[in-house]
Structure formats: C-alpha cells, structure tokens
Phi, psi and omega in degrees: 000322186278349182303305188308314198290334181264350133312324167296307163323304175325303194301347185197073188247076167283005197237012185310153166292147155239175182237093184273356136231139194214124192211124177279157192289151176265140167090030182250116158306296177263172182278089205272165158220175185224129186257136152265165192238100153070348167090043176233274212233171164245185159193101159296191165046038174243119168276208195167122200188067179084345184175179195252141177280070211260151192291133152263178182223133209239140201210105172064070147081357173233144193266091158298117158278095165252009157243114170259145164272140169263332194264119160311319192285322189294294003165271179315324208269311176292324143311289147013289190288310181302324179311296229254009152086020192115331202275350206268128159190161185225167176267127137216130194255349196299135181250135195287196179231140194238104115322123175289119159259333169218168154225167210228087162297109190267162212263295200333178190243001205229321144244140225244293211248162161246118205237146188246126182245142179240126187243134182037039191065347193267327176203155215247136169257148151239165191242202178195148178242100209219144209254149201266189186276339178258026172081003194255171176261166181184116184296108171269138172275144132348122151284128179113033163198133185224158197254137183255343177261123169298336188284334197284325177294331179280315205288293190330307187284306176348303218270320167338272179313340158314296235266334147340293176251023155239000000 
C-alpha cells in the first residue's frame, strides 16, 4: 500500500523544489556542499563520488539515512549543481509543502517519537521528536538540515507536535 502512494506522488508531483543555493562548504576535508531549497530550508553536507552522498547520521555503531531524495527531478537538480561547482540557482521563494508520512514511537525516554515528513513530494526527512528535562518538546533535526525560515520552522514543529498528540 505504501509503495502504490509513493509511486502516485511520483505521478503527480506538482509541486517541486528548486535550488536556490548551492555552495561548497568551507572547512571541509573532503569536498562536502551545502544545497538550499526554495530559501526555506538546506541539507548540508552532500558529497559526490560518482552519485550523491547525503549526510548520515551514526548513533551506537549504526549509520541512519534520515534524508531521502524521492524525486529523480530533485536528484537530477542537485547533481547538476554540484557538477557545475555551484553555479546552478534560481529564485523560488514558493514555501514548500509537509506532510507527516509516519510517526514511529520509540522505546527512549527521552526521544520519545521518530515523525518521517514528506516535503513537497520530493523528500522524506526524518525528525525525532524529543522531551527536554523540564517536560517541554523539541524537534531534532537529521545532521545536515537545517530549516533558514523562522516562520516556516514554528509553523512545521507545531504541526509535528499537534499532529503527535492528537
């Protein structure tokens, strides 16, 4: 069942990202880059060694993948740029679109959820959802991605956490 909706979404993926920066990071042993999305969000740290390397994230001797690219076109757009050192960028100021595709409860005491967010059809992020010592929450980000809009980061973790406990 989850195959078919994430094959439909391919089909009618009206909604793509653009890359409206692409730069390589300074103070990197190898040659990592940092992509922006629409001026909403980044994902640092993407190598390139024949295909692209997206940042992992390694927790007790294991290697997490918590950002997949879904989109061939997103895919194609992020290579593009890296090949090309950087050079490729556009305006689109267009804020993207979020979806919860799963939430996950996890046994810690302290991240309590694993939330799989689907942004503009193109790429599945995952977040954790996680309670601080004085009981209040707070959304962990993937290392390499960070959200550049404050307003779009208040509204995403809200609805994360709303949407958790409701």
């Amino acid at each position: 069942m989850n195959l078919l909706i994430i094959s439909a979404m391919f089909l009618f993926n009206l909604n793509s990202l653009e890359i409206t920066d692409c730069k390589l990071m300074e103070n990197s042993a190898v040659k990592n880059y940092s992509v922006s999305f629409n001026s909403y969000f980044s994902i640092d740290k993407i190598g390139y060694r024949n295909k692209l390397i997206l940042p992992v994230v390694l927790y007790n001797n294991e290697a997490y993948e918590d950002i997949k690219i879904l989109s061939k076109e997103i895919y194609v757009k992020i290579e593009n740029c890296i090949l090309s050192e950087g050079k490729i960028k556009k305006e689109n100021n267009k804020e993207p679109e979020f979806k919860i595709l799963a939430i996950n409860k996890l046994k810690s005491e302290h991240r309590l959820f694993n939330v799989s967010l689907l942004i503009d059809s193109d790429l599945i992020v995952v977040l954790g959802l996680v309670k601080n010592k004085n009981g209040g929450m707070w959304i962990a980000y993937p290392d390499g991605f960070k959200i550049l809009n404050k307003d779009y980061k208040k509204r995403l973790e809200n609805f994360i956490i709303k949407s958790v406990y409701d």
